[in-house]
C-alpha positions as CSV (number, residue, x, y, z in Angstrom):
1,X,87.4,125.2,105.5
2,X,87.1,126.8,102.1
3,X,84.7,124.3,100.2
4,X,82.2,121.4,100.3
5,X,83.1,118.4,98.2
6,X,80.2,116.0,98.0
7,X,80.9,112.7,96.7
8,X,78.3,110.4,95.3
9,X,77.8,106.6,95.4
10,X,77.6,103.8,92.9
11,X,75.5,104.1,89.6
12,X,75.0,107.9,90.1
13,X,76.6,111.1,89.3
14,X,77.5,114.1,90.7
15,X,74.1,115.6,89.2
16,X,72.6,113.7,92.1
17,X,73.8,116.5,94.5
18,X,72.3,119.2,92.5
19,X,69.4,120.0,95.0
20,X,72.2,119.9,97.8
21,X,74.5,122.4,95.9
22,X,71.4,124.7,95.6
23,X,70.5,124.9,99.1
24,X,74.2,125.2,100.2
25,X,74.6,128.5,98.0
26,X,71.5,130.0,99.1
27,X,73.3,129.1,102.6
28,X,76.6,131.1,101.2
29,X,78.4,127.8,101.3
30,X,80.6,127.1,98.5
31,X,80.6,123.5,96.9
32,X,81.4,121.5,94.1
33,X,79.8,117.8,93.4
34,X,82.6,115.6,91.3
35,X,82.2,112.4,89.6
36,X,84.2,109.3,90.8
37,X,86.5,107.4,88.4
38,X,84.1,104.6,86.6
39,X,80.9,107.2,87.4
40,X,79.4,110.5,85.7
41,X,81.3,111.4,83.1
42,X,83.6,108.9,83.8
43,X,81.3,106.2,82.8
44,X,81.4,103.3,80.5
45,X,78.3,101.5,79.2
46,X,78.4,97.7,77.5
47,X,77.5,97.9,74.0
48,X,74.8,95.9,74.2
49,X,73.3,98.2,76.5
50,X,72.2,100.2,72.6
51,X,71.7,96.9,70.5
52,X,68.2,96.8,69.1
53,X,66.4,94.7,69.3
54,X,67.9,94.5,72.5
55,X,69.6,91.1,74.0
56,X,69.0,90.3,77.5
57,X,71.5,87.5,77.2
58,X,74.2,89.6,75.7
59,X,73.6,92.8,78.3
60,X,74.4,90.0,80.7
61,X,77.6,88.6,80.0
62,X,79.1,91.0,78.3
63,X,82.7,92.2,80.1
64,X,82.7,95.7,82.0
65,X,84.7,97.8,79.2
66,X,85.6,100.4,82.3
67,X,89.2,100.1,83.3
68,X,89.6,98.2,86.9
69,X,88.8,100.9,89.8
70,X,89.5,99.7,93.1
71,X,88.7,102.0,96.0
72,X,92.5,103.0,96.4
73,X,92.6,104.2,92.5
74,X,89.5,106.3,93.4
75,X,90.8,107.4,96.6
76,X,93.8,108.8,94.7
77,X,92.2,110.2,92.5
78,X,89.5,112.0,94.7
79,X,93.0,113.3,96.5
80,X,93.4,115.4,93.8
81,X,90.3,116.6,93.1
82,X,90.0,118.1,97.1
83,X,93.6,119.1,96.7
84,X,92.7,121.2,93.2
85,X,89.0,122.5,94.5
86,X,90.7,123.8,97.9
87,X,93.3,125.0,96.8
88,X,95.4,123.1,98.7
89,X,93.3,123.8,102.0
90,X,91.0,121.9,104.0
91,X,87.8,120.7,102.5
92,X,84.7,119.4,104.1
93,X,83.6,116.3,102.4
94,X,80.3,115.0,102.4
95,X,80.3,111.3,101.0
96,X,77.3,108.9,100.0
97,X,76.7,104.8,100.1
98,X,79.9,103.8,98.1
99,X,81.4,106.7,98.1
100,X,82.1,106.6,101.5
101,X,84.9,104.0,100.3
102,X,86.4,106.0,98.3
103,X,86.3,108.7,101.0
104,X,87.4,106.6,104.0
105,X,90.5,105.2,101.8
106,X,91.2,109.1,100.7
107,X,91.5,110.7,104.1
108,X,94.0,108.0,104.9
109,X,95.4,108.8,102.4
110,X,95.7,112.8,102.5
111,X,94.0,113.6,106.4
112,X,95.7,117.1,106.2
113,X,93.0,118.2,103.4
114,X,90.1,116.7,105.6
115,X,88.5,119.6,107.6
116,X,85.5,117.2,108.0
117,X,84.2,114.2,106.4
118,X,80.3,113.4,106.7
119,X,79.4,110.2,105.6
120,X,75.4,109.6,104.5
121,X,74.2,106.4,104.5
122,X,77.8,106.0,103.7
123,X,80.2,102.4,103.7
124,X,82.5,103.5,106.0
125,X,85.2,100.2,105.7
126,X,87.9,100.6,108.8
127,X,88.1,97.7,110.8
128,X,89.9,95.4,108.2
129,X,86.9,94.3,106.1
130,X,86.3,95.0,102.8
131,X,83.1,96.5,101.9
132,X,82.1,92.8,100.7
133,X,83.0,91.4,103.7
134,X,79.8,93.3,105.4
135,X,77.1,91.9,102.7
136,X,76.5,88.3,104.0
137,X,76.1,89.4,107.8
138,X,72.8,89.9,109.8
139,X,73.5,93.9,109.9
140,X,72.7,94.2,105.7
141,X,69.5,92.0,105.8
142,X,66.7,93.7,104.0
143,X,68.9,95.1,101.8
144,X,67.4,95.5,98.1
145,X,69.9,96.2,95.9
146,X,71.2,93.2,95.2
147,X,67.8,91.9,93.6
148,X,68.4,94.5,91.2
149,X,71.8,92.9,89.6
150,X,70.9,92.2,86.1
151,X,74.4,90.5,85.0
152,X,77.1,88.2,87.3
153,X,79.4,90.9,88.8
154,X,82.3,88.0,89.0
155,X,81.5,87.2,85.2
156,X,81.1,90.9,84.0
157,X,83.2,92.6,86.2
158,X,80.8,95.4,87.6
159,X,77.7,95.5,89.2
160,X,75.2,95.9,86.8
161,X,71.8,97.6,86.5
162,X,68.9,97.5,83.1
163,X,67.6,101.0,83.8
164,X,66.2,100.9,80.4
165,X,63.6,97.9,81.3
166,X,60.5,100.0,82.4
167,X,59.6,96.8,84.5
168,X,62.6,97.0,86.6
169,X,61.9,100.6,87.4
170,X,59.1,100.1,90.3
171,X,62.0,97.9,92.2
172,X,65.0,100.4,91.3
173,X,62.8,103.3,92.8
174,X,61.9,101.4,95.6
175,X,65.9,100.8,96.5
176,X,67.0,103.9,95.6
177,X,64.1,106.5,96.0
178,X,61.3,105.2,98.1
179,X,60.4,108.6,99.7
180,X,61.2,110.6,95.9
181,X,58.8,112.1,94.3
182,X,57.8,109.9,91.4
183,X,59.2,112.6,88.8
184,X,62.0,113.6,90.4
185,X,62.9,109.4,90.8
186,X,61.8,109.0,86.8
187,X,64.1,111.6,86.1
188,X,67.2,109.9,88.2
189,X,66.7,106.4,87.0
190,X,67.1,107.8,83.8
191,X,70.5,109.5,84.6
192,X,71.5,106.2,86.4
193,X,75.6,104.7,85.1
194,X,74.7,100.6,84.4
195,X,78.0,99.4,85.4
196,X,79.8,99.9,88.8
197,X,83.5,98.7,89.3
198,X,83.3,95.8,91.4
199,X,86.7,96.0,92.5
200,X,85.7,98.8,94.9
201,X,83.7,96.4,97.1
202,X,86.8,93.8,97.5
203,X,89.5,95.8,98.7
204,X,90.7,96.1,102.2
205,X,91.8,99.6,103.5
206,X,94.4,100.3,105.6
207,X,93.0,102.9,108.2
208,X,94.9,104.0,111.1
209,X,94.3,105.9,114.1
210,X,96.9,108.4,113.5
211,X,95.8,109.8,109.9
212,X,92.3,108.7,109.3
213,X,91.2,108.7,112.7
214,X,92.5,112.1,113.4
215,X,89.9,113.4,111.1
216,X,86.5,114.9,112.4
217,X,83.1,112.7,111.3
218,X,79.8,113.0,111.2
219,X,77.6,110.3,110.3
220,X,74.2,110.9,108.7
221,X,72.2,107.7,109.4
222,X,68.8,107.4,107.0
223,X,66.1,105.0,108.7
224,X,63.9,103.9,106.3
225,X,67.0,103.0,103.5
226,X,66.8,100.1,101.6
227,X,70.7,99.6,100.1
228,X,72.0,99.9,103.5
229,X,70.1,99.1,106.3
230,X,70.0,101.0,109.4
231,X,71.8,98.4,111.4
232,X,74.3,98.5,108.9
233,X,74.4,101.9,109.2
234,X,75.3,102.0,113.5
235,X,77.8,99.6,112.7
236,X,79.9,101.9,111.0
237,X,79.6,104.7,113.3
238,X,81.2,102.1,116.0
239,X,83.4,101.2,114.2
240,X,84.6,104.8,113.3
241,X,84.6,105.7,116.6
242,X,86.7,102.6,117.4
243,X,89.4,104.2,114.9
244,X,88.9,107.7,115.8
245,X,90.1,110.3,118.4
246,X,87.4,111.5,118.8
247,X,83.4,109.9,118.6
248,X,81.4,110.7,115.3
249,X,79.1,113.3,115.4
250,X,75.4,111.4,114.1
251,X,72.6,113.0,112.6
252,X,69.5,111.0,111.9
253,X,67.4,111.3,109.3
254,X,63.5,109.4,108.6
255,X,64.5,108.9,105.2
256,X,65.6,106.5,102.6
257,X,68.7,106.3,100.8
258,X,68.7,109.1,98.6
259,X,68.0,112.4,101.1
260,X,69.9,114.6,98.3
261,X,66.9,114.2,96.0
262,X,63.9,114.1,99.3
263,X,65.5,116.3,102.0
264,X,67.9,118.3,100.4
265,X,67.3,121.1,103.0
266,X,67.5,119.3,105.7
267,X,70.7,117.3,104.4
268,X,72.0,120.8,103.2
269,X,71.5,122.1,106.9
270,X,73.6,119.0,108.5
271,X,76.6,119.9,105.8
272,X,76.2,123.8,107.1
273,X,76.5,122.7,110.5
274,X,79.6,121.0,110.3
275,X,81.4,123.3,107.6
């Protein structure tokens, strides 16, 4: 495979995989983090998000100004950002919480530039069900993030997030970065997208045997997460097995759901081992 392509999920960036990137060159692995459409660079922020004073009410009901991103118009676009960073060869990709949707939907769509796809603490969605469809059931209680919402995503359009309220932070690091340093989560709140296309979440992929399933996995399950419970977590990995020829390889790790920014080595040593 000639590189790593590490995806990231919902509200973050691909700085998040800047530790990971570090420990894969000192490893002599080649990678390159990208920003999905509606993320990074990519991003979109309401207006009111700047007003001063600021308006709670108005941050709140004011319409996503992103452009509707559904996992599909991701996936195609993530298609061509393997395709250009490979070269046209196989990549591995490594993908994150909601970027697993994205990733899933692309290696249907393009298996032949799939070397290897490792999912961590990843939403892997290949049984029929959107990733929606797996937020009401017994496997996602204890989930945090949803307390964190700070608008209606049906009214707004996109899940949204007030990182700039200081007393939202102690619940945002406890979702995201409960085992972070405190800096190194200070520093990532602060780098955190508000808005998240909701139309990623609703979509159902088509995934079949003969072009997803004939892709290599490895699933990277994180114990102590908080977004995606563990039990969430096994799920998938039956479920991918269910669709795949052959069984995931799975890698735990006593972590929560951000190892790029707590274990970085060790995550950066599960990527090596399947590259």
């Amino acid at each position: 495979m000639r590189n790593v392509v590490l995806v990231h999920g919902f509200w973050h960036g691909s700085w998040c995989w800047s530790l990971v990137t570090e420990q894969l060159a000192a490893r002599g692995i080649p990678s390159v983090a990208v920003d999905l459409d509606g993320h990074g660079l990519k991003s979109t922020s309401p207006a009111a998000r700047w007003g001063r004073p600021f308006d709670p009410a108005g941050f709140a009901t004011e319409p996503s100004a992103a452009p509707v991103v559904t996992a599909s118009s991701a996936a195609a676009t993530l298609v061509e950002q393997i395709r250009r960073i490979g070269g046209g060869e196989q990549c591995l990709v490594v993908a994150h919480s909601m970027g697993g949707a994205v990733a899933t939907a692309a290696a249907e769509l393009a298996p032949s530039l799939f070397g290897h796809l490792v999912y961590v603490t990843a939403f892997a969605p290949v049984a029929g069900l959107p990733v929606a469809g797996y937020l009401g059931g017994p496997d996602n209680e204890g989930e945090m993030v949803s307390r964190l919402f700070a608008a209606d995503p049906a009214a707004v359009g996109s899940l949204r997030l007030d990182t700039g309220d200081p007393d939202r932070h102690p619940a945002i690091h406890e979702t995201f970065y409960g085992d972070v340093d405190p800096a190194t989560a200070r520093a990532a709140i602060g780098l955190l997208a508000p808005d998240a296309p909701a139309g990623v979440t609703t979509e159902v992929l088509p995934v079949t045997a003969g072009r997803y399933g004939r892709v290599p996995h490895t699933y990277v399950t994180c114990t102590k997460d908080n977004v995606i419970p563990v039990a969430l977590q096994r799920r998938f990995v039956r479920e991918i097995d269910a669709t795949s020829a052959t069984p995931a390889r799975v890698v735990e790790l006593d972590c929560g759901h951000s190892p790029f920014l707590s274990r970085p080595a060790e995550l950066a040593e599960v990527i090596a081992d399947s590259w």
